[in-house]
N, C-alpha and C positions, 0 to 999 in steps of 0.2 A: 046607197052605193058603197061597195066598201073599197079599200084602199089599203097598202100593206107597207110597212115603218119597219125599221129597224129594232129588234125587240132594246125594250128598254128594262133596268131591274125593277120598276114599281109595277111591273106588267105581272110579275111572279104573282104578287097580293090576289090578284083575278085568275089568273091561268089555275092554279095550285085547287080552287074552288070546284073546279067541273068534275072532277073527279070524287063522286062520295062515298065510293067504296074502295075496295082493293081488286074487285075483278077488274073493275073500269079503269082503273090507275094501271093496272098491267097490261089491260088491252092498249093503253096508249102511251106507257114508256116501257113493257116488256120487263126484262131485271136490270135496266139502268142506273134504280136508285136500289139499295139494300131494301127499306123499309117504306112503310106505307104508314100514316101520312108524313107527305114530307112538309118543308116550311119551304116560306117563299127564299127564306137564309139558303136552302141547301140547293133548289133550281139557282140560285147567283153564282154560289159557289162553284156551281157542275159549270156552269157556260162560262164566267167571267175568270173563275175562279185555275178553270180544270179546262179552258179553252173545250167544252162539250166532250172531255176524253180524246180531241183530237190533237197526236202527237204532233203533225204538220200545224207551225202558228197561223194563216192565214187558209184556215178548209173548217170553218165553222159560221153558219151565218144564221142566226136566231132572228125570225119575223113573226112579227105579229100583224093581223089584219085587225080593222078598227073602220066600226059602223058610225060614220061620225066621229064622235071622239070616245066611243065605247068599245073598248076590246073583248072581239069576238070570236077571237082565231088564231090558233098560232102554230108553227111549224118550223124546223128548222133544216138548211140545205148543209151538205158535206160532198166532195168529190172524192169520188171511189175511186179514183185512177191518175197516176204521175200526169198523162195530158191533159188533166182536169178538161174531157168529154164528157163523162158518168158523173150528176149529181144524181145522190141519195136524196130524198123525201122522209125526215123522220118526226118524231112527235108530234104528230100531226094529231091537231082536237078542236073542235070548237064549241063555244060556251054550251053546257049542255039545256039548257032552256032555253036554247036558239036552231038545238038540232032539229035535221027532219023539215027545214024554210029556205034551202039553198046555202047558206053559205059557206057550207066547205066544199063545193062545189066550184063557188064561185073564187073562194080563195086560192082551190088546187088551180084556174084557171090563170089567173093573174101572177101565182106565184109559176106556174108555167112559161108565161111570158117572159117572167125577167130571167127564170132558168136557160131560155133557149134563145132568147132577141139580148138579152143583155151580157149575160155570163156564158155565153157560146156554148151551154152545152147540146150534145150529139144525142142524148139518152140521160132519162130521167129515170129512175127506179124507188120501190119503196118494199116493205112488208107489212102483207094485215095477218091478223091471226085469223084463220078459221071460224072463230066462234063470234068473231063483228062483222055482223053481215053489214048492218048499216053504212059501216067503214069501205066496205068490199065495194057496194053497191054504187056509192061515191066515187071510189075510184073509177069505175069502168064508169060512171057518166061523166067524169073526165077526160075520159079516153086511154086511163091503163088499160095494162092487158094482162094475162096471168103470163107467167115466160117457160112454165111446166117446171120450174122449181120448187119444193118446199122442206123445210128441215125441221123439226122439232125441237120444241124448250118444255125446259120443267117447269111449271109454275105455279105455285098454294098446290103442289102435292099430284098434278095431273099433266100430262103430255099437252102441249098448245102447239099446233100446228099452225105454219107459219106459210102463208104461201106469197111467193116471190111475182110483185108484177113491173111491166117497163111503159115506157113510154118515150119512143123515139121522133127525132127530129121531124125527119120526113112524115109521119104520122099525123102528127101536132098540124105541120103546115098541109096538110091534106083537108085534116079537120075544118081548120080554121076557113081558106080555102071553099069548104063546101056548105059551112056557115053563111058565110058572105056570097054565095051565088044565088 
């Protein structure tokens, strides 16, 4: 059963590992860090360090999910909007010898939870690249949706399309709702 903490900085040392390449590293922080690889020093730095790049000091919120007491998952929330309605969905990964068993599924779920029962948001949103379907596929068994937006990035020299998906309030408690009937 997993469970989801407050990211802590010894979580870096594990998180920093699932990524063994630079496609993968890009699919799941995009051009956030310059260089590939990074150290667990320089994910501290960016959240603790650089408040995750977010100018607002309280609109960064790093979790980690944790199977037991093994970290398997992590992601972090931001709000897109002065009413803090809109949280963002970013860096979103889990361990990669655990993908493909539920649990970024089950972590989009629970971190859902605290997004809309705890932190009042109205709409969740995130972006996958085009080219992570597994990513994509997750999401919609979620319950994202695509929103018919997409923008491109440059990245290792090729165009990555980006497509834009949400996940509203009303939605969630529909879902949930038709879960439990």
């Amino acid at each position: 059963m997993l469970r989801l903490r407050q990211y802590k900085s010894c979580d870096a040392e594990t998180i920093i590992t699932w990524c063994k390449d630079e496609i993968s590293f890009r699919k799941w922080c995009s051009d956030r860090w310059a260089n590939f690889p990074i150290t667990a020093d320089n994910m501290n730095e960016k959240y603790f360090g650089n408040n995750g790049d977010c100018p607002d000091a309280d609109n960064f919120y790093p979790i980690t999910a944790l199977d037991g007491n093994e970290v398997v998952g992590h992601l972090i929330l931001r709000y897109t909007d002065e009413e803090r309605k809109v949280l963002r969905f970013g860096f979103v990964i889990v361990d990669n010898t655990k993908r493909g068993k539920g649990y970024g599924k089950e972590m989009l779920t629970l971190t859902l939870k605290l997004a809309f029962d705890i932190m009042g948001a109205e709409k969740v949103t995130l972006g996958v690249f085009d080219n992570n379907a597994p990513a994509y596929h997750c999401y919609k068994a979620a319950g994202f949706s695509e929103t018919g937006e997409c923008y491109s990035i440059e990245l290792l020299g090729d165009e990555w399309k980006c497509i834009e998906m949400e996940l509203e309030r009303e939605d969630y408690y529909d879902r949930q709702n038709t879960k439990n009937s």
